[in-house]
Each structure stands twice: as structure tokens, then as C-alpha cells.
N, C-alpha and C positions, 0 to 999 in steps of 0.2 A: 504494500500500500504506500503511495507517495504521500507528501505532507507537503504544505508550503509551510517557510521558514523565511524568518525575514533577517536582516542584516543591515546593522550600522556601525559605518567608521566614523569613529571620534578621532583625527587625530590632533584637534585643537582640546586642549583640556580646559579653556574655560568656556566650554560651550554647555548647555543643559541638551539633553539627549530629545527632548523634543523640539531642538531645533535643525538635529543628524537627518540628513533624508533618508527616506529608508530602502531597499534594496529585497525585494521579495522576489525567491527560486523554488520552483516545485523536486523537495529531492527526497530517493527512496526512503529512507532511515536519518537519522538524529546522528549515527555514528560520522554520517558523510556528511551530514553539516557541522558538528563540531570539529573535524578534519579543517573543514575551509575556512572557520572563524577562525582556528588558532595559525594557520599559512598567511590568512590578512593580515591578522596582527602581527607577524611577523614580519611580512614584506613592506608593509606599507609603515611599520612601527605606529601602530597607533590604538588607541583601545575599541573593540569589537564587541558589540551589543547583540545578542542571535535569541529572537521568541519564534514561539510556533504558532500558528492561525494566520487567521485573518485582519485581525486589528493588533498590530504590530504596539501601540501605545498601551493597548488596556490589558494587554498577558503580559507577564512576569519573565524577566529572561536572564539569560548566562551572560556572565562579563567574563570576556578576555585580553586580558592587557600584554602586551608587546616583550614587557619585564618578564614575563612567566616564563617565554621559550627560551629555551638554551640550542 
């Protein structure tokens, strides 16, 4: 079963995350979207915001920051 997931780069730290645009992909599993949050944050160095549905502002989502990957 596929899921949309949605995705935002912060890489300005004094921004409020509702003001990140956001970036929605229909992808199989949770496994293959957390793979491509932690690859953003790392390439782009900047902090990566990933919920799942439809309304990207009112679900709860994973933070991944750029600091984490080695």
C-alpha cells in the first residue's frame, strides 16, 4: 500500500515551519521515506520535517537534522 508523505527543508533556522513549503510524494513504506529525509538533511545540511497524510500542518511529524548523520 503506498502512503503520501510530505516533506520540508528548513534550512534557514529562524524560520517557523509553517512558513517551509511543503513537498508531498506518494511512496510504498515509511522505511523509504525516512531513507530520503535523512539523505536531504544530509545533502542539503538543513533540518527535514516528514508527516504522513494529507494535511501536512495538522499531523505530527519526525525531525531530522543534518547534525545526526555521520
Amino acid at each position: 500500500m503506498e502512503t503520501r508523505f510530505n516533506f520540508q527543508i528548513n534550512s534557514d533556522k529562524y524560520r517557523y515551519w509553517e512558513d517551509v513549503p511543503v513537498i508531498s510524494t506518494i511512496l510504498p513504506d515509511r522505511f523509504s521515506a525516512v531513507l530520503i529525509a535523512r539523505k536531504v538533511a544530509k545533502l542539503f545540511k538543513a533540518d527535514v520535517r516528514m508527516s504522513e497524510g494529507k494535511e501536512a500542518m495538522k499531523s505530527s511529524g519526525s525531525y531530522f537534522t543534518f547534525q545526526e548523520q555521520d
